[in-house]
C-alpha positions, 0 to 999 in steps of 0.5 A: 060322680060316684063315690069312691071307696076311700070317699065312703070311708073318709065321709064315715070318719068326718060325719063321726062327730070323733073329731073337733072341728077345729081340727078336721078344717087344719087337716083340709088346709094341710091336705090343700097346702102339701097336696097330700091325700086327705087321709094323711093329713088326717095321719098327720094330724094325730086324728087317727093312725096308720093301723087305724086307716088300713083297718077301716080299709080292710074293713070296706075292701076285705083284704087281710091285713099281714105281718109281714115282719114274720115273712122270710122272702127268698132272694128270687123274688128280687129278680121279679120285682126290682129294687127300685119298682118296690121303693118306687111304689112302697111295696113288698114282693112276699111269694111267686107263683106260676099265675101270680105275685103276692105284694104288701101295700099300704095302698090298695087303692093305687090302680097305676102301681098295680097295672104297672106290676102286673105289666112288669111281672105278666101275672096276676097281682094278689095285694095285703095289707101293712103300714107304709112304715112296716113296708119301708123297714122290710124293704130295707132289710130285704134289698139291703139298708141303702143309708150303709151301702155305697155306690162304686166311687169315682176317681173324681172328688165328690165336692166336683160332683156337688156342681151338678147336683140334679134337681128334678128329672122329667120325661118328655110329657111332663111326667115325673121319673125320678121324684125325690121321696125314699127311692133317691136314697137307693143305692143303684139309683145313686150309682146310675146318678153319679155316672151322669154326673161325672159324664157332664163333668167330663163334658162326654158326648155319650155313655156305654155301659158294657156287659162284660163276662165278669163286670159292666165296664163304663166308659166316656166318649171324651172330644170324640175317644172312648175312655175307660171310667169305671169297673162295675160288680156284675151283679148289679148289671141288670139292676142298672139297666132296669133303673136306666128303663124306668128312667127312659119309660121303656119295658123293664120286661123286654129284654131280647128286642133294642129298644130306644128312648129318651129322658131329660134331667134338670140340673141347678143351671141347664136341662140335658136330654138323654137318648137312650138306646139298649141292645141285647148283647152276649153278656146282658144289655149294652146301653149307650146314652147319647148327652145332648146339651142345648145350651152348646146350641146357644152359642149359634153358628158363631162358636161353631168354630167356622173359618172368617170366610166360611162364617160369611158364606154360610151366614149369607146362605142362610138368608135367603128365601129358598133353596137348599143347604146340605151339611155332609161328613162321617157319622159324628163329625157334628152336622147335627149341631151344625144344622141345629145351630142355623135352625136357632139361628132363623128360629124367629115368630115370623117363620113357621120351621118344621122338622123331620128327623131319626131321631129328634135329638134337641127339643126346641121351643118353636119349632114344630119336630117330627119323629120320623118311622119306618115301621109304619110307613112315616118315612123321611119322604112320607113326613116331608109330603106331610110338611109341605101342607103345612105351609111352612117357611123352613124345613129341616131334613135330618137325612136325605137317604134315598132318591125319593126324600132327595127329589121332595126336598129339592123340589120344595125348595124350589117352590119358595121354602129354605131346606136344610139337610145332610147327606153322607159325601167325603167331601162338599162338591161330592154331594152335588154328584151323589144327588144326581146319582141318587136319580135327581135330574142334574138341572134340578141340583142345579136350581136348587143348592145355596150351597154345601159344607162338609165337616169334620171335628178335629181336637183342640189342643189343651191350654194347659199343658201346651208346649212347642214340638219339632215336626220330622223332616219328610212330614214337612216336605210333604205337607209343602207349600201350606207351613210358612217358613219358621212355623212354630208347632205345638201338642199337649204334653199331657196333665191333669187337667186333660186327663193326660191326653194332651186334648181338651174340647174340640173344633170344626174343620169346614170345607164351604162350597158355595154353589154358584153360576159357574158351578152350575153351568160345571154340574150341567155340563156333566162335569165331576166332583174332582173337577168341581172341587179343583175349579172351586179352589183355584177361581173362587178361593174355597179352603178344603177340609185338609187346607181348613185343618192345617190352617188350624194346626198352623194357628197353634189350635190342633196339631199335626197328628189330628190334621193326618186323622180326620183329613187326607192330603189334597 
């Protein structure tokens, strides 16, 4: 293998005959041990200087070495290069041109940093010389010293903050996006950090951040409702968003085109994923982080909040050999953790588990995910094609969309696997029809469902503040039959500890629908899903979702209001 030029260099210094032997083996060790370039353990070692090592390299390469310290940078250069591009890689923005940018480096040899730069900037990147010491202190004094500048606080104290304390931050490869040398220490880096922070305290489900006309609003999707966090300085909006890009691996340089990505932070106790997306809006890019916390999977089907009777059913499903289980309900009604839940559950040596999704939203070990696009043709029915070739034992559809995927996924589950997948039906018998609609002959429906729940998620009433509340006169004759008499209602009155909302956490309301004989001798005959529903009720006991949800706030788990709001009456 040829030699490099800091090859060529460092054999010059240790063929010197300058140093003791002794010493040159303790700088090897150190170089071993901390996994640092050899030319800093030769630094830290005392061997030579920093000056010294940038003059042999200015020797060998001929780039000029510069006192930066006399260079007066004009702010624009800010916006060329971010701040947390130049702590990142440890250089100096020093002058723009039309063609390209002049930066002091204290190592030209970094090919990534410069490839990264020139991709950033779209110009040509012209590099001088300077210790890292130098470009440490003009870094501070030209983005500003972030040991005296402060993040905006939040409400919370910061000793509920140091819970979630983040170890490590990694991309989906593997590679590192956020290590812990100089650049933890910048001040929009601990910003973006503490609006995670504070998210996984409050237990959001998702983050927007919100370009307004004179500030970025931050708020928190809480129980399935926004609420307002924070009020940013508008000058610190596009800082923010590059920081959130870097993070996510996207193009810092885009910013007319949505873009998606993702990034995962390792906390002291768990891993959270975070799917990102950034959508060009009036006043600057509007990003939303969706949280997607594993560890609420590990809880399986069993905390999903299921009433006794529909726990049985859906675990008696999800045991046979083949056929197909469809999730349905509004977007954010929780099918996905519903699906994921089951798919921990099978999730076994024995079975080989393949999934198709828009996006992958969980990462699970063990299962062999695809990410479903459009855009080169990799659709939900072309990946479930690709599927069935790989002889696997459980599928997972992340959507039936269109009559294609419907009748690959039905026909699949015909032929000895177990699919699961969710469509957008109000209810459970609706999915048997909207599969017909779509094109797929009735005898095939049929053949094919196990069974179907719908969903919805409904919010919990907080323990904490809990108090007996009177329900209006005409509220109880037209909820009827339901209420036994002397039901004792209740709702949160509202205190600290649910952020006066009277909610804390939030629960399923499932309709199960198991598909049965007599339901697909109903099907086959033509029958509607108002039929299916009102035979499904009166012969077989099935609970709809507003039945499941009064139950619910009977129970003293909900109350009324929610019941009228994620459900209609029967």
């Amino acid at each position: 293998m040829a030699k490099t030029v800091k090859d060529t260099i460092l054999d010059g210094l240790v063929n010197s005959g300058k140093f003791p032997p002794k010493v040159l083996e303790e700088a090897r060790l150190l170089n071993q041990r901390e996994k640092i370039p050899f030319e800093k353990a030769l630094i830290k070692k005392g061997l030579i200087t920093e000056e010294d090592w940038l003059l042999l390299l200015v020797d060998e390469l001929g780039i000029p070495f510069v006192n930066i310290a006399r260079y007066k940078l004009t702010p624009y250069l800010q916006e060329i290069i971010p701040e947390s591009v130049a702590r990142q890689y440890k250089i100096v923005p020093l002058s723009d041109t039309q063609f390209s940018v002049t930066i002091a480096t204290s190592d030209p040899l970094n090919v990534y940093a410069l490839d990264d730069l020139k991709n950033i900037t779209g110009k040509r990147i012209d590099i001088v010389l300077n210790t890292e010491t130098e470009i440490m202190k003009k870094i501070d004094g030209f983005y500003g010293d972030p040991t005296k500048r402060d993040a905006p606080e939040f409400k919370a104290q910061d000793a509920a903050l140091e819970a979630f304390e983040i170890v490590s931050q990694k991309e989906e490869e593997g590679a590192s996006t956020d290590g812990s040398d100089e650049s933890d220490k910048a001040p929009i880096i601990r910003m973006v950090n503490l609006i995670l922070k504070e998210a996984l305290r409050q237990r959001a489900s998702d983050i927007h951040i919100e370009p307004m006309e004179t500030c970025v609003r931050v708020r928190y999707r809480i129980d399935g409702v926004l609420r307002d966090v924070l009020t940013i300085p508008k000058k610190n909006q596009n800082a923010m968003a590059t920081r959130i890009k870097i993070m996510s691996r996207l193009d810092i340089t885009v910013n007319q085109m949505p873009q998606d990505g993702r990034f995962k932070l390792t906390l002291k106790d768990k891993s959270v994923d975070f799917r990102v997306s950034i959508l060009p809006a009036t006043f600057g890019p509007k990003v939303v982080m969706r949280i997607l916390d594993r560890s609420k999977l590990a809880v399986g089907i069993d905390g999903l909040g299921l009433s006794p009777k529909a726990l049985t059913v859906i675990k008696d499903g999800i045991k046979k050999p083949f056929g197909m289980l469809l999730v349905t309900g509004p977007t954010g009604s929780g099918k996905s953790t519903t699906l994921y839940s089951i798919v921990n559950e099978l999730n076994t040596v024995e079975k080989n588990i393949i999934t198709v999704e828009d996006p992958v939203e969980y990462l699970l070990e063990g299962l062999t995910q695809i990410q479903a696009m459009p855009e080169i043709g990799l659709t939900f029915a072309e990946g479930l094609r690709s599927i069935l070739r790989q002889s696997p034992d459980i599928v997972m559809v992340g959507e039936i969309r269109d009559g294609e995927t419907a009748d690959i996924a039905i026909k699949a589950s015909l032929t000895g696997q177990l699919v699961l997948s969710t469509l957008h039906t109000n209810d459970a018998p609706g999915a048997l029809t909207r599969l017909v609609d779509m094109g797929v002959e009735p005898f095939l429906v049929a053949s094919s469902l196990v069974l179907v729940t719908a969903q919805r998620l409904c919010r919990k009433i907080c323990q904490h503040c809990k108090a007996e509340v009177k329900i209006e006169t005409d509220i109880l004759k037209r909820i009827g039959p339901l209420v036994p008499k002397g039901t004792v209602f209740y709702q949160g009155k509202g205190c600290e500890f649910c952020k006066n909302t009277g909610y804390n956490g939030r629960m399923s309301v499932t309709e199960v629908l198991e598909v049965d004989d007599d339901v697909r001798m109903m099907l086959l005959e033509g029958k509607t899903s108002d039929d299916i529903k009102k035979f499904a009720c009166e012969q077989k006991g099935m609970k709809t979702l507003y039945q499941d949800a009064m139950a619910k706030c009977i129970d003293g788990q909900t109350t009324m209001e929610e019941v009228f709001r994620i459900t209609s009456s029967d």
